[in-house]
N, C-alpha and C positions, 0 to 999 in steps of 0.2 A: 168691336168694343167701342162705346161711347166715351169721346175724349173730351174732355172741360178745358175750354181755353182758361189761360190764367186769369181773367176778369170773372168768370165766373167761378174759380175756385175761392176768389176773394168773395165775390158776393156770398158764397155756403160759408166762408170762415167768420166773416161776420153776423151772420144768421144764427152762425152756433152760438156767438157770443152773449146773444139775447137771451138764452137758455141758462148761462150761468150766473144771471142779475142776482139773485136770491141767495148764491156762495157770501159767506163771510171775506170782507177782502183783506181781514189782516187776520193774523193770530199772536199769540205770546211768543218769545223764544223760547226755544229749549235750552240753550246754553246758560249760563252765567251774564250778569248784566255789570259792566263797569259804571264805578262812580265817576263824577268828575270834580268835582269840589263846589259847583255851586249852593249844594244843601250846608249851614253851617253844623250839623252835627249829627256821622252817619254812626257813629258807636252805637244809638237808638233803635237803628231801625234790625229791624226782623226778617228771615224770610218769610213772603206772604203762603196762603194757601188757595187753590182752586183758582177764583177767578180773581184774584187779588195781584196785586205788585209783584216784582219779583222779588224788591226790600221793601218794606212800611214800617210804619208806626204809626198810635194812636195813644193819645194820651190818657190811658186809665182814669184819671179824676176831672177829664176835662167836661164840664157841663155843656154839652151840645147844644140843649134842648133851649139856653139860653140867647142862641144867635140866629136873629131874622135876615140879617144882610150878610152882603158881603161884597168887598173890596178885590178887584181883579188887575193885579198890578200887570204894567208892559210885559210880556213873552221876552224873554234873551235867549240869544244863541252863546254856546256856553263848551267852548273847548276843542268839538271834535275835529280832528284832522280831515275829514270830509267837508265837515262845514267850511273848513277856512278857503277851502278851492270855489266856492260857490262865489259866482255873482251875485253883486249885493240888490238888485230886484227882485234876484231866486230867494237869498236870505229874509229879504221884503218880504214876501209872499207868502216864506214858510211859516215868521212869526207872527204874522196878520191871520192866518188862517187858526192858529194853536190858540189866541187868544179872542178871537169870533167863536170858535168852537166853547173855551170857558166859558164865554157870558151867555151864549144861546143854551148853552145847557142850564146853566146853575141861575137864570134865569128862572126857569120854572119850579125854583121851588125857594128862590131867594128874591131879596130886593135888592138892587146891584146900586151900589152908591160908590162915591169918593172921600165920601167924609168918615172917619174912625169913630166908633162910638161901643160901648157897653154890649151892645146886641150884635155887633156887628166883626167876620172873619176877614180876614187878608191873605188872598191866594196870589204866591210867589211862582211862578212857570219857569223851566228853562227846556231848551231845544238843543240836549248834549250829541247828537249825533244825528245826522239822517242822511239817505242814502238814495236815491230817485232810479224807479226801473228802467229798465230797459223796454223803451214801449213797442218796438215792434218785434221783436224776440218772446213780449208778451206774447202778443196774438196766437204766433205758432203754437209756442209751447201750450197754451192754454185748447187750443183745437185740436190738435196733430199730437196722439197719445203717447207713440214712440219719440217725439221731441220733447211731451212733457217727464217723461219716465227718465229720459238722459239727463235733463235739465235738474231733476233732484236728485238724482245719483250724485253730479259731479258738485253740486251745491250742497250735499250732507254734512259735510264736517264743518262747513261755516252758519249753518243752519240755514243760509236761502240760497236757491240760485241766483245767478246772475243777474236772471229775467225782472227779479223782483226787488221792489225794495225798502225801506228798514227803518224805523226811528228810535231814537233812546230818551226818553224826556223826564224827567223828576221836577216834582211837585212840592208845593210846601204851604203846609194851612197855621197863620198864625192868631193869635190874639189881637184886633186890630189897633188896640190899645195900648197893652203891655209887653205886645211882639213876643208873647210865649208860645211857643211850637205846640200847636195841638196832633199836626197830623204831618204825615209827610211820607213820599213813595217815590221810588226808583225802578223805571221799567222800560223795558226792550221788546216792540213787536214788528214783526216781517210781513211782508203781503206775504198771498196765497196764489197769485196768477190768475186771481177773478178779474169777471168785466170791468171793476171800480178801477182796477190799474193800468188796462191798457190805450188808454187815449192818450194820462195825464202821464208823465215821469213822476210825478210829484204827489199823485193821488194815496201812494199807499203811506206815505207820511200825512197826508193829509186826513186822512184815516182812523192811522195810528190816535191825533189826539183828536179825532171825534169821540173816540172807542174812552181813552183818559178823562174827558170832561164828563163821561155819561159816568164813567166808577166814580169821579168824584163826588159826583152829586149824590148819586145813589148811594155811594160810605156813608156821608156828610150826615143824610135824611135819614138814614137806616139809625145813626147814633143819635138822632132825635133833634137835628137842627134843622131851620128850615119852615117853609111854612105849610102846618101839616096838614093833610085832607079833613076836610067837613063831614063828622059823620051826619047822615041824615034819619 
């Protein structure tokens, strides 16, 4: 029988992982998602449905269709007992990346200014939780089918394994004049032990608000704000 020294078991583990590019590398939780009090007022919000928040709101009489820009205030980290064990480069990094993520999105379909005006939204960010994988316990699990099947067995009741890891972030769309809440969401999603997570520790939060800038926009536009496509 042909035996694989361990260099080359690594060069096939990382080969498979080139096959899993195209996996989605976070998803929603399935549990319950805690507030933290950064939103000022969660009596509002709703459970979402489908591919929505796990709480939202949307302001029934708010004129959407009215606002071409929008205001993207600083990302804050906002409570969670995880965050507070982080080095503050990590913390650096994780709210630099959640607010690149807001403007590269809602970029394409907004004018992104500083100045407040009539036309213009104020999106408020916070970073209430996150959780960084485990990156080499990634690879296994992700390769090695009986390491991946143990790995969600014994991480079912938390909803992730170890391997992976998590973010809770809630959002808040105001008026950027009269600071009246038009929109606002509370949401929790886990990686999946795809390629995007196993390099970075940091990747499946990093993720997480790629996945939040891209709903927000897409709400935003969908309720008619924004600048909207040219028919031809």
């Amino acid at each position: 029988m042909l035996r694989l020294r361990p260099l080359a078991l690594t060069g096939i583990a990382l080969l498979s992982l080139s096959l899993l590019a195209a996996c989605a590398p976070t998803r929603q939780s399935r549990g319950p998602v805690q507030t933290s009090g950064f939103l000022r007022d969660y009596s509002i919000l709703e459970p979402g449905k489908d591919d929505q928040a796990k709480l939202r709101y949307v302001d029934p009489h708010a004129q959407f269709a009215n606002y071409q820009a929008v205001i993207v205030d600083s990302v804050t980290l906002w409570s969670g007992p995880e965050l507070q064990k982080l080095k503050p480069d990590v913390k650096q990094g994780l709210v630099d990346h959640a607010y690149k993520a807001l403007v590269d999105s809602l970029s394409k379909s907004f004018r992104i200014t500083t100045v407040p005006g009539h036309d213009t939204l104020r999106v408020r960010a916070a970073i209430t939780e996150a959780t960084g994988s485990a990156v080499l316990p990634d690879v296994v699990s992700t390769v090695i089918p009986q390491v991946r099947l143990l790995g969600t067995i014994v991480g079912l009741a938390a909803d992730s394994a170890v391997t992976v890891g998590e973010a809770s972030g809630e959002i808040e769309v105001t008026d950027s004049l009269t600071d009246q809440v038009l929109a606002a969401g509370v949401d929790r999603r886990v990686g999946q032990r795809s390629v995007r997570g196993v390099f970075s520790k940091w990747d499946d939060v990093d993720e997480a608000w790629n996945v939040w800038a891209e709903m927000l926009r897409a709400r935003l536009v969908e309720a008619g704000a924004g600048h909207q496509p040219v028919k031809k």
